[in-house]
PLY file of the C-alpha trace (Angstrom):
ply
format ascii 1.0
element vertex 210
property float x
property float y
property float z
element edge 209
property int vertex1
property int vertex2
end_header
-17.69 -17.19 -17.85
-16.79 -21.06 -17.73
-13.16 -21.74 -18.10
-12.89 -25.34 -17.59
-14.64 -26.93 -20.53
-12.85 -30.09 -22.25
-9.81 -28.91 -20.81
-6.90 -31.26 -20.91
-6.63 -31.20 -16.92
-2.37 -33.20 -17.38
-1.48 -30.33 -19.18
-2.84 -27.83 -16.84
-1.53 -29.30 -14.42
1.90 -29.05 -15.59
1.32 -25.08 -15.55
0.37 -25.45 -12.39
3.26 -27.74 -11.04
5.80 -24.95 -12.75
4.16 -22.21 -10.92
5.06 -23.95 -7.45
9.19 -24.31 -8.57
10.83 -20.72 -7.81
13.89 -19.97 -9.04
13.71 -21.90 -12.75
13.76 -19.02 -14.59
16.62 -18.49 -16.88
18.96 -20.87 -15.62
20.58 -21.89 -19.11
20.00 -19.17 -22.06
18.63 -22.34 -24.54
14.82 -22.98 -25.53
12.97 -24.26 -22.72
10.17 -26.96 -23.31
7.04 -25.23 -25.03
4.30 -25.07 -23.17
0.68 -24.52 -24.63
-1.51 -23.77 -21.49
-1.43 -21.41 -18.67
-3.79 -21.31 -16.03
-3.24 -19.01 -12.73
-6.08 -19.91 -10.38
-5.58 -16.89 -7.60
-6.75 -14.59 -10.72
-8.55 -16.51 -12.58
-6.39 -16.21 -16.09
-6.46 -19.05 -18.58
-4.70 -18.97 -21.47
-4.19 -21.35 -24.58
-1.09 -20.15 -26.15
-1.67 -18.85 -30.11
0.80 -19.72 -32.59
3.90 -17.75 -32.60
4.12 -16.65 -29.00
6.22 -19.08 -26.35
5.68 -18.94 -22.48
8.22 -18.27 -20.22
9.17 -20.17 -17.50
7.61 -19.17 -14.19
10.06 -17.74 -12.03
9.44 -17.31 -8.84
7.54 -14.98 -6.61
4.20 -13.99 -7.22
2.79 -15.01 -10.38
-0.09 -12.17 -11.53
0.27 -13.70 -15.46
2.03 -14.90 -18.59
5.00 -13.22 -19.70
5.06 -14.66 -23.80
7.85 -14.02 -26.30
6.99 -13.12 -30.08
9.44 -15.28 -32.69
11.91 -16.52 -29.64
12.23 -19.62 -27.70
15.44 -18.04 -25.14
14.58 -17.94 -21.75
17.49 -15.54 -20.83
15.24 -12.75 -22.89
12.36 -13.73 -20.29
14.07 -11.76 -17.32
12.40 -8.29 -16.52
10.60 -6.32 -19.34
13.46 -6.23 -21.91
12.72 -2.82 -23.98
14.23 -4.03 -27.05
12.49 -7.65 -27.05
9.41 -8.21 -29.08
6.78 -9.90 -26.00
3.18 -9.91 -24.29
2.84 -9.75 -21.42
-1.01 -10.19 -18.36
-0.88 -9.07 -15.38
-3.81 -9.81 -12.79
-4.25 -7.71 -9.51
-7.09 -6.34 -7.46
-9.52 -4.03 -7.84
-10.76 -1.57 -4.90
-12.14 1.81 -6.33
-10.55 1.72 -9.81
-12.58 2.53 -12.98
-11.31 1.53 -16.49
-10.21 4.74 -17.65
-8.55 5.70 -14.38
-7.06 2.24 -14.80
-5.80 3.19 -18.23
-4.68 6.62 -17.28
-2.22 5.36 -14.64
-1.02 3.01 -16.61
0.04 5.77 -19.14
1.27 8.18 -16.54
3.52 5.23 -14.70
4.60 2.99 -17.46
7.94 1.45 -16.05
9.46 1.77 -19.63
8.46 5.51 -19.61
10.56 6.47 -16.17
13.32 8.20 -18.10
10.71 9.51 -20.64
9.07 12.40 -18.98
7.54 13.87 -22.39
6.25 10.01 -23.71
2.60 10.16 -23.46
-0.45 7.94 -24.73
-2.11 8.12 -27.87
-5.02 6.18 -29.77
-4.17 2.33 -29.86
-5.50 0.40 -33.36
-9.19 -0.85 -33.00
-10.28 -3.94 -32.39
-8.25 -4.64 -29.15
-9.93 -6.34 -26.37
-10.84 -9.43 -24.40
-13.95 -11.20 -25.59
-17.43 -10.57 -23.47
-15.51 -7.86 -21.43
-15.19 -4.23 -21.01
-11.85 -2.35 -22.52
-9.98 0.44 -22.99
-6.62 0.65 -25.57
-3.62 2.76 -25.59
-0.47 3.31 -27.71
3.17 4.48 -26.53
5.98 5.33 -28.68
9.37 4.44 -26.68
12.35 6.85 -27.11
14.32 3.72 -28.14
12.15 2.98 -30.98
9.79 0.14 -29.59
6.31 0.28 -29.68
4.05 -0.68 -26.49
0.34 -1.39 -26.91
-1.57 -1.22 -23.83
-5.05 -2.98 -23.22
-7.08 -3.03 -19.75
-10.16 -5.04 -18.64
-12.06 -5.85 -15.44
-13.54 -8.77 -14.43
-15.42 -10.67 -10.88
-17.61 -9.24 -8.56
-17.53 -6.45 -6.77
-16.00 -6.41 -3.44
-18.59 -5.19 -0.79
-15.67 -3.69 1.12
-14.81 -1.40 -1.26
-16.49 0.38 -4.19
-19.22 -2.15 -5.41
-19.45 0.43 -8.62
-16.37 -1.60 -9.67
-15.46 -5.21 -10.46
-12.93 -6.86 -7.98
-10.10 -7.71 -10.38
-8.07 -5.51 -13.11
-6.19 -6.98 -15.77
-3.67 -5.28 -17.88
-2.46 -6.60 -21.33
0.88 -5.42 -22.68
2.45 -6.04 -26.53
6.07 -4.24 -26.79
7.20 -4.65 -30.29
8.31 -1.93 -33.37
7.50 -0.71 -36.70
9.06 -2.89 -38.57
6.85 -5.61 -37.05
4.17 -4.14 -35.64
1.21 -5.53 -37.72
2.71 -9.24 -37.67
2.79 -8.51 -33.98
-0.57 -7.56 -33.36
-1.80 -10.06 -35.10
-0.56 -12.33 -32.47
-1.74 -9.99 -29.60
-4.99 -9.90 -31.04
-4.86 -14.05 -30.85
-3.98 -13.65 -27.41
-6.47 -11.81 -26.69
-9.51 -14.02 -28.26
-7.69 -17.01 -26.61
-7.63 -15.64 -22.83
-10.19 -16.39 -20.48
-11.10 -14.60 -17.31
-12.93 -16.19 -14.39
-12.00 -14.42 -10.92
-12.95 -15.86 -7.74
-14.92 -13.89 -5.31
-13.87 -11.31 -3.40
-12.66 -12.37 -0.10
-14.43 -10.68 2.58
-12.26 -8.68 4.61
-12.37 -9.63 8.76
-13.19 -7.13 11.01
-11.96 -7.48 14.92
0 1
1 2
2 3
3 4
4 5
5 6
6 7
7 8
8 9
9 10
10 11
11 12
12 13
13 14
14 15
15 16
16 17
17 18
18 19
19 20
20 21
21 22
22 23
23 24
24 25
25 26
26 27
27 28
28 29
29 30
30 31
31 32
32 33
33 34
34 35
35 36
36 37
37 38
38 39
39 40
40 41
41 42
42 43
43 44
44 45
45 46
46 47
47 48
48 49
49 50
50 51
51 52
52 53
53 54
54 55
55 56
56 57
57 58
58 59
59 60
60 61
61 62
62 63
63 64
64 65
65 66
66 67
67 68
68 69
69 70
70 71
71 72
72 73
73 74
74 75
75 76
76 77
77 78
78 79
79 80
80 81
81 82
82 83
83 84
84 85
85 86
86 87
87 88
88 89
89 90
90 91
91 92
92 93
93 94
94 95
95 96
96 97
97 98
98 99
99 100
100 101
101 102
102 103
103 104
104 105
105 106
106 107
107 108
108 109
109 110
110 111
111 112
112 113
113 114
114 115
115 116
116 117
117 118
118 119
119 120
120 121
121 122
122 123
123 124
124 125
125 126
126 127
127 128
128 129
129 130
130 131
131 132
132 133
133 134
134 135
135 136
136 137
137 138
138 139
139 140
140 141
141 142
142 143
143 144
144 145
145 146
146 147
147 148
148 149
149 150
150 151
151 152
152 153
153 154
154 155
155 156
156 157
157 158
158 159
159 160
160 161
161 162
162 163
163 164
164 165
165 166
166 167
167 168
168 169
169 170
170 171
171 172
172 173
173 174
174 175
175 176
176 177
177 178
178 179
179 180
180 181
181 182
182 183
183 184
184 185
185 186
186 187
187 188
188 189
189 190
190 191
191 192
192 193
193 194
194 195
195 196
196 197
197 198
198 199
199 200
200 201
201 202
202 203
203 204
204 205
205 206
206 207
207 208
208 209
């Protein structure tokens, strides 16, 4: 899947350049400058960003994806995974031996907001949830504190030859944290995220051997 198209490369670039500038994150509590691309080569994410979401300012670190607030432009909400904060968040990693549903089902079982919640468990998610041209599975978790996190998972790439080659290389997990009161407003703009993002994974690096 071709992610490069007619691409306005300046503005990519931009992403890009704010990617390489650790430590920018939060440093005044005011609306940063809105940005409408993201691009993260290493796992081949692309995103144009829908109408009512905002990126955050890259902070630092290893980037695996976009963390996008719902109805806010204040960075200082950006740090962590606020619980109370309406958001969407991707997160790119590797694959070795991981199918979808186990991918899913650890997700449920080790959901950081869910470490003081020892009876929260998964249910059905609404329909209709996935990335375009790609496998998915869906699942729905009602906080303790009233917040409502949808869950969405997809593979992507090649196989790796070093590991399971049942498999594809790269995992991708897609995360909406909202509540009732605007949950189908929200998932509207999940579900644009989702029809907007692009994956395109590199190959698989081959692993040396001595």
């Amino acid at each position: 899947m071709g992610i490069r198209g007619s691409t306005d490369r300046r503005q990519e670039d931009e992403i890009l350049a704010s990617n390489d500038q650790p430590g920018n994150l939060c440093s005044v509590a005011s609306a940063a400058p809105r940005k409408s691309l993201y691009r993260n080569k290493q796992y081949g994410i692309f995103l144009r960003i829908p109408s009512g979401a905002w990126l955050c300012p890259y902070g630092g670190g290893s980037d695996h994806g976009p963390f996008l607030l719902i109805d806010s432009e204040d960075a200082s909400v950006c740090i962590g995974d606020p619980p109370q904060k309406r958001w969407v968040s991707i997160f790119g990693q590797y694959n070795d031996d991981e199918t979808l549903h186990t991918f899913l089902n650890r997700l449920c079982a080790d959901d950081p907001l869910d470490r003081n919640e020892p009876g929260a468990v998964c249910s059905p998610a609404p329909v209709d949830l996935s990335v375009d041209g790609l496998p998915g599975e869906a699942a729905r978790i009602n906080h303790s504190n009233g917040s409502i996190e949808i869950i969405v998972v997809t593979q992507a790439g090649k196989p790796n030859p070093e590991f399971d080659t049942s498999v594809p290389s790269f995992g991708y997990d897609m995360h909406l944290n909202t509540d009732a009161s605007h949950l189908d407003a929200d998932l509207a703009v999940f579900r644009a995220v989702l029809k907007a993002l692009k994956l395109d994974p590199p190959p698989p690096v081959p692993v040396p051997h001595p």
